[in-house]
C-alpha positions as a Python dict, from the first residue, in 0.01 Angstrom:
ca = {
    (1, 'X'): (0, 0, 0),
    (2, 'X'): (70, -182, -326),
    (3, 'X'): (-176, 17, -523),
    (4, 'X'): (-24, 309, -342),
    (5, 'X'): (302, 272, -444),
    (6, 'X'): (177, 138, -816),
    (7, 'X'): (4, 511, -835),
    (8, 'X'): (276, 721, -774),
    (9, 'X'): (488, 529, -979),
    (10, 'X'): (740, 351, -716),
    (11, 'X'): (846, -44, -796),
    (12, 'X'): (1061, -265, -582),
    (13, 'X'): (1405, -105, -712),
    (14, 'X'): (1414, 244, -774),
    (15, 'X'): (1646, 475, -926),
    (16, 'X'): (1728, 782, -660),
    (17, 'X'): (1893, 996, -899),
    (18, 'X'): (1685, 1231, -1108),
    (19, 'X'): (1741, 1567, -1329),
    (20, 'X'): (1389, 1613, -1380),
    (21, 'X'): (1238, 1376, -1642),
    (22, 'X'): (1559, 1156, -1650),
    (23, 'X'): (1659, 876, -1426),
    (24, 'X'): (2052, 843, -1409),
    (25, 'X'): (2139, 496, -1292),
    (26, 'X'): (2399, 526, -1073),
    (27, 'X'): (2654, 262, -895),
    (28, 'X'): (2607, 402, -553),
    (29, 'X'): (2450, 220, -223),
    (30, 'X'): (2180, 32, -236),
    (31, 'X'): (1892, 171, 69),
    (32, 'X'): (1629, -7, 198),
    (33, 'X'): (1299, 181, 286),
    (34, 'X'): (1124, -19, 579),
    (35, 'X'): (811, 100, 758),
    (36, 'X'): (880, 187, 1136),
    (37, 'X'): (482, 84, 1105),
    (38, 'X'): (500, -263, 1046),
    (39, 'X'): (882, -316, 994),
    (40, 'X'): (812, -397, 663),
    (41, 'X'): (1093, -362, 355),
    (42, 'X'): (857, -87, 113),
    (43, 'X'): (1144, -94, -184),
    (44, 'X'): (1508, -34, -233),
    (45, 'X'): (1670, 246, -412),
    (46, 'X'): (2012, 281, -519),
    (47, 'X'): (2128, 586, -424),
    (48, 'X'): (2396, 863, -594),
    (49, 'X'): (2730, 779, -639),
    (50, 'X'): (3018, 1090, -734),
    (51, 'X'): (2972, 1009, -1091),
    (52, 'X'): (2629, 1065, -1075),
    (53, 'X'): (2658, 1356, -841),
    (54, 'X'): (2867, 1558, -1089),
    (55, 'X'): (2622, 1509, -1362),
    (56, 'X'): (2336, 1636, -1191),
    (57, 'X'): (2517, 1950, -1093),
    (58, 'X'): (2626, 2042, -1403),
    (59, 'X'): (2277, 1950, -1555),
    (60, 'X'): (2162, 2192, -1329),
    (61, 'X'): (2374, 2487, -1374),
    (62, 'X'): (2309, 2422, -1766),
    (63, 'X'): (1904, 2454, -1685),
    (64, 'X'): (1990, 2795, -1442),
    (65, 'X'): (2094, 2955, -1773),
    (66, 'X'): (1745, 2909, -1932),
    (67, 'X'): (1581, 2888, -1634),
    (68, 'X'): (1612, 3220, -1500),
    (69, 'X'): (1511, 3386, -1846),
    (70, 'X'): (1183, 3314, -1755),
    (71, 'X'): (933, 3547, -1653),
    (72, 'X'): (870, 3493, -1270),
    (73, 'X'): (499, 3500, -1339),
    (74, 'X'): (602, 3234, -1586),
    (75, 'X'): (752, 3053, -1330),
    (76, 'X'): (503, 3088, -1101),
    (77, 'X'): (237, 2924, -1345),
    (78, 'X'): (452, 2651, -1364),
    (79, 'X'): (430, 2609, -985),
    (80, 'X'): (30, 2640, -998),
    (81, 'X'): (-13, 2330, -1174),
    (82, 'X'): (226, 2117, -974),
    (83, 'X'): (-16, 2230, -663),
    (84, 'X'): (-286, 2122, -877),
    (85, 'X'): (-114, 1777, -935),
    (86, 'X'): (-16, 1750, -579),
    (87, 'X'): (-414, 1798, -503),
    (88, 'X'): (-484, 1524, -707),
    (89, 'X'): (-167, 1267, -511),
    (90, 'X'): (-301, 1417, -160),
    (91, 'X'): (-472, 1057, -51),
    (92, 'X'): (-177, 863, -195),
    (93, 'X'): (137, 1041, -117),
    (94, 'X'): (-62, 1141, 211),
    (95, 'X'): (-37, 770, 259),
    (96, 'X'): (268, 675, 179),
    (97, 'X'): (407, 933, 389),
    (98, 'X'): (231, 809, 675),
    (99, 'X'): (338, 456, 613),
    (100, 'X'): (759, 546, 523),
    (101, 'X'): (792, 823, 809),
    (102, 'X'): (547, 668, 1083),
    (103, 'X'): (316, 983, 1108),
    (104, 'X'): (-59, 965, 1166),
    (105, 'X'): (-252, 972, 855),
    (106, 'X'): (-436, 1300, 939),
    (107, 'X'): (-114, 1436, 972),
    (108, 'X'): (45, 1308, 648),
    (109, 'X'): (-250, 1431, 489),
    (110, 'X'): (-171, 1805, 678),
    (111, 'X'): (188, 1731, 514),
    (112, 'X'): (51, 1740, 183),
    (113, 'X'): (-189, 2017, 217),
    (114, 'X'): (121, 2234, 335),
    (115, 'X'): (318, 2171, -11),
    (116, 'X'): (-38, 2276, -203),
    (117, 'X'): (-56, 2582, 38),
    (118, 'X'): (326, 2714, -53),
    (119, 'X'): (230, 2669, -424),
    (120, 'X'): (-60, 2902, -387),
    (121, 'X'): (201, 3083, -175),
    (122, 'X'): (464, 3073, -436),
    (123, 'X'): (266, 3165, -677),
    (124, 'X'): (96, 3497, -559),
    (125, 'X'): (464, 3596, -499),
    (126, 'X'): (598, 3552, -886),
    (127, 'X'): (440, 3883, -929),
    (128, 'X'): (547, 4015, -606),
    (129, 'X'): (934, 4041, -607),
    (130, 'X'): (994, 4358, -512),
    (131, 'X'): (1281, 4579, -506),
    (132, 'X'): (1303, 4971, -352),
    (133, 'X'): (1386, 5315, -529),
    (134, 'X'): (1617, 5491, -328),
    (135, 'X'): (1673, 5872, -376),
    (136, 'X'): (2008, 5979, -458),
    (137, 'X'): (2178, 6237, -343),
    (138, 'X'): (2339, 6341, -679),
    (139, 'X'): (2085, 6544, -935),
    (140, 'X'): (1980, 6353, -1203),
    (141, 'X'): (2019, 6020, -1092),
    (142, 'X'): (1779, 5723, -972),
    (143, 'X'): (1913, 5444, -757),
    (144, 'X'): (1693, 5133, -692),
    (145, 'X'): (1787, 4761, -564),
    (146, 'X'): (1637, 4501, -729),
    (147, 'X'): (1657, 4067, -681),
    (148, 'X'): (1819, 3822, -921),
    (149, 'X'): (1814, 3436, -840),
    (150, 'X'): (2094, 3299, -681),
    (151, 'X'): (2167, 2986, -930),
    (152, 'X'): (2196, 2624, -737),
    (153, 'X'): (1991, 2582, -409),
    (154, 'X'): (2100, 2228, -229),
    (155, 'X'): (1810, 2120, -29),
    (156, 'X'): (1851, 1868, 258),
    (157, 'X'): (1551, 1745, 430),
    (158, 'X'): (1486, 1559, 742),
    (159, 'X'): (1291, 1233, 795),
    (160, 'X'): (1013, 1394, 1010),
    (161, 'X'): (887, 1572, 727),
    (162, 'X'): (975, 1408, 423),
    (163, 'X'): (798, 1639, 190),
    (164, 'X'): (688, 1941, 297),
    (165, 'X'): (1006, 2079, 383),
    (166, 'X'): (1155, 2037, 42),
    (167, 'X'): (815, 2208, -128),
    (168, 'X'): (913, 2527, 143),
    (169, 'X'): (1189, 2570, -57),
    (170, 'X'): (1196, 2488, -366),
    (171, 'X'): (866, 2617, -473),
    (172, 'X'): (985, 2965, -376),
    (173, 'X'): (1352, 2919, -472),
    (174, 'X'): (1156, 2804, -853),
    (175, 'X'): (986, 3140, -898),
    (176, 'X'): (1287, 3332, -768),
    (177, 'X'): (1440, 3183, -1082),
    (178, 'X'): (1671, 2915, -889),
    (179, 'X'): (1716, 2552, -976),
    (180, 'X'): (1738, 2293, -653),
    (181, 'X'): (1894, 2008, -598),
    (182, 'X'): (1707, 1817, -303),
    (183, 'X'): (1911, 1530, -70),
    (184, 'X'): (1600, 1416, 105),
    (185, 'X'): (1674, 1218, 404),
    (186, 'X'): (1755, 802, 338),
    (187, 'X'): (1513, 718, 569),
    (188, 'X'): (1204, 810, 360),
    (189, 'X'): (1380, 781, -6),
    (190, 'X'): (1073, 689, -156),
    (191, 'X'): (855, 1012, -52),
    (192, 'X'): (1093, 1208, -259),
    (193, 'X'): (1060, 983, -557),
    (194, 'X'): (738, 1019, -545),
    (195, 'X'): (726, 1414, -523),
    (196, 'X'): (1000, 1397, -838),
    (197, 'X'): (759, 1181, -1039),
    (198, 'X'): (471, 1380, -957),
    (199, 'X'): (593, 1714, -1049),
    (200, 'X'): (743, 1529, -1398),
    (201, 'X'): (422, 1534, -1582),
    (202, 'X'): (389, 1945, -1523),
    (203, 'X'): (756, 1963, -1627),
    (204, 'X'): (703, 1771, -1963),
    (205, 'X'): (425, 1968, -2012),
    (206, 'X'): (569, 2311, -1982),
    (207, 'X'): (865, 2225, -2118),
    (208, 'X'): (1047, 2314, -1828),
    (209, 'X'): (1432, 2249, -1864),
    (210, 'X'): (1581, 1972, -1779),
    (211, 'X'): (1778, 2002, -1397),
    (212, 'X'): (1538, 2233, -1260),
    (213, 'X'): (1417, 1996, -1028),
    (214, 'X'): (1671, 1741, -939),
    (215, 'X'): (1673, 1445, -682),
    (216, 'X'): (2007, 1265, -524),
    (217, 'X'): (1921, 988, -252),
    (218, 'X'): (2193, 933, -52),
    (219, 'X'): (2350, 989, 289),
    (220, 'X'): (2569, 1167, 486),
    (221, 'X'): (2845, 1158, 196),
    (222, 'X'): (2597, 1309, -22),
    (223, 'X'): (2530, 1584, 227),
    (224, 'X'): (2902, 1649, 263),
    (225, 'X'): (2951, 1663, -169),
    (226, 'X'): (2664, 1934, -141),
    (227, 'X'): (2755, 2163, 165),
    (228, 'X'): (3194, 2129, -24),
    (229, 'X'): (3088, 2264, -329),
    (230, 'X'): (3153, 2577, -442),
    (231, 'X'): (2904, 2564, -784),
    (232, 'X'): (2627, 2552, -484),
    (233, 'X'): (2529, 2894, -340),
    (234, 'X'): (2287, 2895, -82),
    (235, 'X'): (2228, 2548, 106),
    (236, 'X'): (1947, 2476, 288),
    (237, 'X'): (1957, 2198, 571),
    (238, 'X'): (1714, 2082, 856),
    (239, 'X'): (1826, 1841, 1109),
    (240, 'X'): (1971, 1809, 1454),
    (241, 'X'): (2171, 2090, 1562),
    (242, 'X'): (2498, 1849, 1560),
    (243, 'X'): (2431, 1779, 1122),
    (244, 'X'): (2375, 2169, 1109),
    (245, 'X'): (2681, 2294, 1252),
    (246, 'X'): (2843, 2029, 1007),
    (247, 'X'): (2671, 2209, 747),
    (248, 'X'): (2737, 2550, 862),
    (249, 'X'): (3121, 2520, 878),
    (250, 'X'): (3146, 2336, 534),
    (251, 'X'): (2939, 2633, 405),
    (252, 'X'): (3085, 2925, 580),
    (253, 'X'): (3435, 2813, 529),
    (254, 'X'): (3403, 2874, 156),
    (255, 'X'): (3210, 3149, 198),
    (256, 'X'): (2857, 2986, 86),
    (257, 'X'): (2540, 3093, 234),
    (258, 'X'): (2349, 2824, 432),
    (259, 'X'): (1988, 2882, 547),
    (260, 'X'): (1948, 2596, 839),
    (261, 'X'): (1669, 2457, 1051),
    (262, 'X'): (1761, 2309, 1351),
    (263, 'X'): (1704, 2130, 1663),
    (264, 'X'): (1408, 2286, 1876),
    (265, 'X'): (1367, 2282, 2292),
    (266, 'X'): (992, 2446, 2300),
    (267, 'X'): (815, 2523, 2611),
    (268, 'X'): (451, 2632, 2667),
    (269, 'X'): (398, 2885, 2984),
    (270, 'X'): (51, 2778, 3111),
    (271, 'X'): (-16, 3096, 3342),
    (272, 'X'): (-276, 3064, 3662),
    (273, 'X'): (-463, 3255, 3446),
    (274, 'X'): (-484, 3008, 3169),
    (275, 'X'): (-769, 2804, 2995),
    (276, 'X'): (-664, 2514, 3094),
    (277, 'X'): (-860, 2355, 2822),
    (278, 'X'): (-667, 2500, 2589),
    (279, 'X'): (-368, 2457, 2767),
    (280, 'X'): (-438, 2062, 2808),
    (281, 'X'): (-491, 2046, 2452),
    (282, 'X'): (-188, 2236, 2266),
    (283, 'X'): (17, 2055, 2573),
    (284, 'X'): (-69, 1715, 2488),
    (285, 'X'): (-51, 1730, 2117),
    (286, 'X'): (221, 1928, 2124),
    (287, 'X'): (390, 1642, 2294),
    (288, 'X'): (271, 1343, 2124),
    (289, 'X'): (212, 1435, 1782),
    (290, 'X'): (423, 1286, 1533),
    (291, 'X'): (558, 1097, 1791),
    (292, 'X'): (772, 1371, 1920),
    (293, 'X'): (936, 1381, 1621),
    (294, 'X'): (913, 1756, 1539),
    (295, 'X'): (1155, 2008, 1602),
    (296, 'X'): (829, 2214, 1727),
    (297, 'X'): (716, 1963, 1979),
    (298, 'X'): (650, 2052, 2308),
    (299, 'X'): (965, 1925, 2525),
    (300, 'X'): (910, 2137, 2835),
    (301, 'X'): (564, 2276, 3036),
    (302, 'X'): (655, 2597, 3252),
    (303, 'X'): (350, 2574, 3511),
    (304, 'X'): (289, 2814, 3785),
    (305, 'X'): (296, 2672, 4076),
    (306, 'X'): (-72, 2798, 4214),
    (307, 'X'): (-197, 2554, 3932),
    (308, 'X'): (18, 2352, 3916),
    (309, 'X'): (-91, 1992, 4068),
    (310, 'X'): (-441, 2040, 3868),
    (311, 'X'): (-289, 2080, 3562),
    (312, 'X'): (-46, 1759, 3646),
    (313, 'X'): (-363, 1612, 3741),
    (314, 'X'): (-508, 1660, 3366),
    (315, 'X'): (-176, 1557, 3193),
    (316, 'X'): (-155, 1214, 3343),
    (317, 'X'): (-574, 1196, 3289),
    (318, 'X'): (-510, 1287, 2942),
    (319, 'X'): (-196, 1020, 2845),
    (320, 'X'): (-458, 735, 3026),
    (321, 'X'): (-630, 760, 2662),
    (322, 'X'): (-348, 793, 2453),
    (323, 'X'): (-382, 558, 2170),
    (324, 'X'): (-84, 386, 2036),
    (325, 'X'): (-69, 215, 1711),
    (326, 'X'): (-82, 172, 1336),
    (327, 'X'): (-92, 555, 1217),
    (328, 'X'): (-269, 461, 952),
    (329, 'X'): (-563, 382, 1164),
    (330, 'X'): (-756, 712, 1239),
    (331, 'X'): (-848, 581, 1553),
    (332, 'X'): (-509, 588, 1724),
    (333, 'X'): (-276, 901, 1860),
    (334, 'X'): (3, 834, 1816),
    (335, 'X'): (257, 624, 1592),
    (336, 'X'): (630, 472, 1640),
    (337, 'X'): (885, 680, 1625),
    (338, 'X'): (1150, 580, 1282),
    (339, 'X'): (1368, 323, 1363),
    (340, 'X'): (1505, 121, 1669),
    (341, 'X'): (1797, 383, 1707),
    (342, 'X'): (1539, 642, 1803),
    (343, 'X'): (1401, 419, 2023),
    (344, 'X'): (1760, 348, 2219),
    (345, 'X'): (1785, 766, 2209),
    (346, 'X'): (1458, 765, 2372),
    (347, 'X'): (1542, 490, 2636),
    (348, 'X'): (1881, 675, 2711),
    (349, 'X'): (1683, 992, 2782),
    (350, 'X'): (1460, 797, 3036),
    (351, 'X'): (1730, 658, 3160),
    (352, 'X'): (1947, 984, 3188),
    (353, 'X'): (1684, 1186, 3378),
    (354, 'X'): (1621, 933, 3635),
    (355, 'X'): (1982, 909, 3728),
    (356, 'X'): (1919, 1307, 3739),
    (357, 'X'): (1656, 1277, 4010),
    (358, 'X'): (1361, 1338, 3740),
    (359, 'X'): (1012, 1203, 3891),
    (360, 'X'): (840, 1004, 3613),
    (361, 'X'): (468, 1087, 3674),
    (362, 'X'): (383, 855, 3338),
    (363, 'X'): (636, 540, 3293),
    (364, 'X'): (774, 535, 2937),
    (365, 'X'): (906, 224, 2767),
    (366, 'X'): (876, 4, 2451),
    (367, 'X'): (540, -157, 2370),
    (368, 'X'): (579, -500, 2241),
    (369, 'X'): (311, -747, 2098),
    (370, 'X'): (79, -780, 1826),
    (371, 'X'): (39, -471, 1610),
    (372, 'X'): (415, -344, 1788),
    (373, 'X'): (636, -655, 1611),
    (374, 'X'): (836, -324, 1416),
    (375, 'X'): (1018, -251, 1796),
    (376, 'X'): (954, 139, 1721),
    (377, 'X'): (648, 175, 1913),
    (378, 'X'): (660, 353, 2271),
    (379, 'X'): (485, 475, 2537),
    (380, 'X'): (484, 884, 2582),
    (381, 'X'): (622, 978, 2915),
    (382, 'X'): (604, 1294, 3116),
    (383, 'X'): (861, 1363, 3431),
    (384, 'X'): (887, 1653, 3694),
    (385, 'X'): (1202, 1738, 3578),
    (386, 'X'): (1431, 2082, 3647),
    (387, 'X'): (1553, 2298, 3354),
    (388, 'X'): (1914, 2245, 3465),
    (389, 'X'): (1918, 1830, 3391),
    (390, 'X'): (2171, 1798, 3150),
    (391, 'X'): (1922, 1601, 2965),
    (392, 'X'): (1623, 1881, 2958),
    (393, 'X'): (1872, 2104, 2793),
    (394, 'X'): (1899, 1873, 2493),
    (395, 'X'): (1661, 1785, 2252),
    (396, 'X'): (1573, 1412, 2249),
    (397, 'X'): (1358, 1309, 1953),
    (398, 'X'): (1074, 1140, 2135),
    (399, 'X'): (759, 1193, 2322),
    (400, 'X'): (923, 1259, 2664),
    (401, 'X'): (771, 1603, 2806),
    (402, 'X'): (951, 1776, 3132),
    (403, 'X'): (726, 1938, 3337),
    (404, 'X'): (855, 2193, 3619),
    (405, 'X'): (685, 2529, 3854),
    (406, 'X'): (735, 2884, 3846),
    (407, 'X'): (632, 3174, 4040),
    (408, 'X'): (684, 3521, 3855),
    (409, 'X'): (636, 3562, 3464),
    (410, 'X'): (1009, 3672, 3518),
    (411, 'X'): (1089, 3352, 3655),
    (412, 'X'): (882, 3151, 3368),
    (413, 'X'): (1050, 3341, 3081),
    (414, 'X'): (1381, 3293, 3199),
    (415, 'X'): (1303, 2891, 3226),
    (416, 'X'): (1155, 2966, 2878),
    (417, 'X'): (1447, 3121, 2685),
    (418, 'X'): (1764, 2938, 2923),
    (419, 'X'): (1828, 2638, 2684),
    (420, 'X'): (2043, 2651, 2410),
    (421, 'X'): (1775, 2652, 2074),
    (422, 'X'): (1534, 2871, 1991),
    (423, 'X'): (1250, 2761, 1809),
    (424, 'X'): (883, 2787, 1925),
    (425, 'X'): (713, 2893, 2238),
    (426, 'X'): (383, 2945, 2345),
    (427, 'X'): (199, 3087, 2664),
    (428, 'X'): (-155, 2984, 2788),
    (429, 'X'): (-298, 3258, 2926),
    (430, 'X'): (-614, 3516, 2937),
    (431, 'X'): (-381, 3803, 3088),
    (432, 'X'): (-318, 4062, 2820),
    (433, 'X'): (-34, 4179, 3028),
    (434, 'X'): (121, 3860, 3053),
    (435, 'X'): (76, 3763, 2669),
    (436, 'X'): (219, 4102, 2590),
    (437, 'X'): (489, 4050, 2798),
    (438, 'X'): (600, 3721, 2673),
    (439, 'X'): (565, 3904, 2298),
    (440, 'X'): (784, 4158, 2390),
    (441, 'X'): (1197, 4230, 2376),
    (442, 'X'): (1237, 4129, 2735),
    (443, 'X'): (1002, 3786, 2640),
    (444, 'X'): (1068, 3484, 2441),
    (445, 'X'): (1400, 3473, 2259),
    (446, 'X'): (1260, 3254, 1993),
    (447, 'X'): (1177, 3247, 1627),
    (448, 'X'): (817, 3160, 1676),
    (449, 'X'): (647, 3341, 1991),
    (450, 'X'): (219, 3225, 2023),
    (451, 'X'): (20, 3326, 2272),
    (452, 'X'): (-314, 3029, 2345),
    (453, 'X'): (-199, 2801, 2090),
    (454, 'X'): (81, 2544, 2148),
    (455, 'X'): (410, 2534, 1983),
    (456, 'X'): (379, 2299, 1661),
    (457, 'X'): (177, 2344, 1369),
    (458, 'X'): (262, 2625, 1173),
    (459, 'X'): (108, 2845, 879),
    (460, 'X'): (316, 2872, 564),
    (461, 'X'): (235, 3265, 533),
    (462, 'X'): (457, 3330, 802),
    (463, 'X'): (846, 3296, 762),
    (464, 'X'): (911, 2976, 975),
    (465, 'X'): (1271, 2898, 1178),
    (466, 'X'): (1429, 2987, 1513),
    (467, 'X'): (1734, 3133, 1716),
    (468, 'X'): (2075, 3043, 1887),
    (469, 'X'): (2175, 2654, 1866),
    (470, 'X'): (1817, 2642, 1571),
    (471, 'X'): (2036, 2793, 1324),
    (472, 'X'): (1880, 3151, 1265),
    (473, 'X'): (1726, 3019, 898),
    (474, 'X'): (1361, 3153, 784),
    (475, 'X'): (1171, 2943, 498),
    (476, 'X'): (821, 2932, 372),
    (477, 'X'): (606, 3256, 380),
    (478, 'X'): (691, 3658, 486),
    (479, 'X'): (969, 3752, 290),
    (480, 'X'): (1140, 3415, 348),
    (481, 'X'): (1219, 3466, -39),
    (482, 'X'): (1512, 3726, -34),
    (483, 'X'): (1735, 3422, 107),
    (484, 'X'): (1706, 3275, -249),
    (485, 'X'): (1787, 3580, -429),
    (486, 'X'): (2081, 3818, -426),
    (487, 'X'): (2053, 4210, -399),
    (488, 'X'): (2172, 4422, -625),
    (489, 'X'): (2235, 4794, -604),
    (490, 'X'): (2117, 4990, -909),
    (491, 'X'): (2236, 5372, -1000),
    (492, 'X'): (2134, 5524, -1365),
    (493, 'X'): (2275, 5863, -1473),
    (494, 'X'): (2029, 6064, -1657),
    (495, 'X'): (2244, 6409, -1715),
    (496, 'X'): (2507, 6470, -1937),
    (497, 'X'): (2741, 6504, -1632),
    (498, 'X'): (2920, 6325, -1351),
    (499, 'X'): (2838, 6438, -1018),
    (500, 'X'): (3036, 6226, -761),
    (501, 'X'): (2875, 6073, -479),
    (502, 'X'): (2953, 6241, -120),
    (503, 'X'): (3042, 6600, -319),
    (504, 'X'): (3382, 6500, -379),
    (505, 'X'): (3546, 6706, -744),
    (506, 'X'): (3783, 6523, -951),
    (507, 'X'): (3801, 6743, -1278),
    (508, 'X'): (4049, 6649, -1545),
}
């Protein structure tokens, strides 16, 4: 990991402040990265302090000024060659992600590949922001809307995906002509140093102005100085539910715009009708991957009832080879989960549905030893469990799955949509009726909806985010862009007179 770190430029003390090229040292905390891996201390970092805070936001709205002069296509060239660079960092910030966050390396390698995707992304669309003619009703005139940038875009980022999430936005907020400011979470600080020092080279190059890209490690404080300030348009958060109606209010309440990511609940239908080998397959990994630690993992199964002890049968089959260990080891499943206090949410949530009257068909619980000495490793868990448990209706950031029966697609749908987020859903099955139905207005009331493929994992081309307690944000592909902009309303006069809209005279 030494060589790792060496690589992508990252020492024992880092600065966490950044306007691009520059380093600001700043007089704020001090946070220690440690690897829920090993337990291991990775580096410190001190983070922002209000000082230091105030000169990166007025860095950046100096860079807006230049920045948005540029052609979009000129932009978006820009935002080729940092994919290019991150192509050539895959194995190492791959890597290090893995190691900071706790993910398996195939998936911190998948992490990667999505910020090199949404540059290609990005970059198609910095010739593709559109705007519509509109015919007017008065002779003579043209009318069109059109999309300038917004200005500052604050980006805060969760733990779970310490990189990716910031590349959804900022590479398309970039060729919209926006600069961003990105808070990435303090528990992986040093993924988003090493995503500002890798982009710095492109920068330099380009001679891209400085506070296009800037980077502020800090906390919850630093959250709060972002999501207060009025010289910050749009903010874009991803977290729990609880940080994003934080976020929200601050926002809202001086009449910001906020584009938020939130807390998922996602259930997969598996219909009697199902392939169960699909179904066993986007079930489990939906579960376990990352740990539970996305906001698209699979927290519920919705199973009818015909099939119902097979498919239990094949679940508890299925976690009997579950490998738990060092994520950096191909070989094994499944990881730890952050830090001890996820561990003590995940114990309460065993705890809580047993005193519900859950039935724990695979035991959860802490796995201690050699190769566990860190204290976040644990042991994924399913329990029969009803929709109603207090517990099933929250989301618990773990690798706890509920399984329960249904009867009626009706029945399954309604267990589908009656918690309060709205993420992802899926439904196993090889009845068109039954996919269509689940598709359809009277189906899933989610932002993601797929039918034989499980709920995690994905594309960038389509606009990604959910409903209700999720937070109604879209990022990545689609036209996820137009949150980044702001439409304007265009109406030339061609004739030497001044028709009034609606037929109304006024003549002087």
């Amino acid at each position: 990991m030494i060589a790792i770190l060496k690589e992508l430029g990252i020492n024992a003390s880092n600065q966490g402040v950044s306007t691009g090229l520059l380093w600001i040292k700043s007089k704020g905390e001090k946070i220690v990265s440690s690897s829920p891996v090993d337990g291991n201390i990775i580096a410190t970092v001190r983070g922002a302090d209000k000082e230091t805070y105030e000169a990166v936001v007025t860095k950046a709205q100096e860079a807006f000024k230049e920045w948005r002069q540029w052609p979009a296509p000129k932009r978006g060239e820009v935002v080729r060659q940092i994919g290019n660079e991150l192509r050539k960092y895959k194995s190492s910030l791959g890597k290090l992600v893995s190691y900071e966050m706790g993910k398996s390396l195939q998936e911190g390698m998948g992490e990667v590949q999505e910020m090199i995707d949404i540059c290609d992304f990005a970059v198609g669309l910095s010739r593709q922001l559109y705007g519509s003619t509109i015919h007017s009703e008065r002779p003579g005139h043209r009318m069109y809307d059109q999309y300038h940038p917004l200005g500052i875009v604050g980006v805060i980022s969760a733990f779970n995906f310490p990189v990716a999430v910031w590349s959804w936005n900022s590479m398309l907020a970039w060729v919209c002509g926006d600069v961003c400011i990105w808070k990435p979470s303090e528990k992986t600080p040093l993924c988003g140093i090493a995503c500002q020092k890798i982009i710095q080279k492109v920068f330099k190059e380009n001679k891209v102005p400085e506070g296009v890209s800037n980077l502020l490690i800090g906390g919850r404080e630093t959250g709060e100085w972002l999501s207060n300030d009025t010289r910050i348009p749009l903010i874009s958060a991803t977290g729990s539910t609880r940080m994003g109606k934080a976020v929200g209010a601050a926002v809202g309440q001086r009449l910001g715009r906020s584009l938020l990511e939130l807390g998922g609940n996602n259930a997969i239908i598996i219909s009697k009708e199902a392939d169960l080998n699909i179904a066993l397959i986007a079930a489990v990994f939906g579960a376990v991957g990352t740990a539970g630690q996305r906001c698209t993992t699979t927290r519920r199964l919705i199973i009818h009832d015909k099939i119902y002890n097979k498919v239990k049968d094949l679940l508890v089959n299925a976690y009997k080879q579950l490998k738990i260990g060092n994520p950096l080891l191909e070989k094994n499943h499944v990881g730890p989960l952050i830090d001890t206090a996820a561990v003590g949410m995940y114990l309460h949530a065993i705890k809580k549905c047993k005193e519900e009257g859950g039935n724990f068909i695979v035991e959860g619980g802490v796995l201690k030893g050699k190769g566990y000495e860190s204290g976040c490793y644990v042991k994924p868990c399913i329990a029969e469990a009803k929709n109603s448990f207090e517990i099933v209706q929250h989301e618990t950031f773990a690798p706890i799955l509920y399984i329960m029966k249904y009867k009626t697609m009706e029945e399954a749908i309604a267990l589908q949509n009656g918690v309060p987020q709205g993420l992802s859903s899926s439904i196993i099955t090889n009845n068109l009726r039954e996919a269509e139905h689940f598709l359809s207005q009277a189906g899933s009331d989610c932002g993601i909806a797929n039918v034989n493929i499980g709920t995690s994992g994905a594309e960038i081309g389509g606009a990604f985010g959910g409903e209700k307690e999720t937070g109604g944000g879209r990022e990545s592909g689609s036209d996820a862009w137009k949150v980044y902009m702001r439409r304007q309303t265009n109406t030339i006069n061609y004739t030497d007179k001044l028709p009034l809209a609606q037929g109304i005279k006024f003549d002087l």
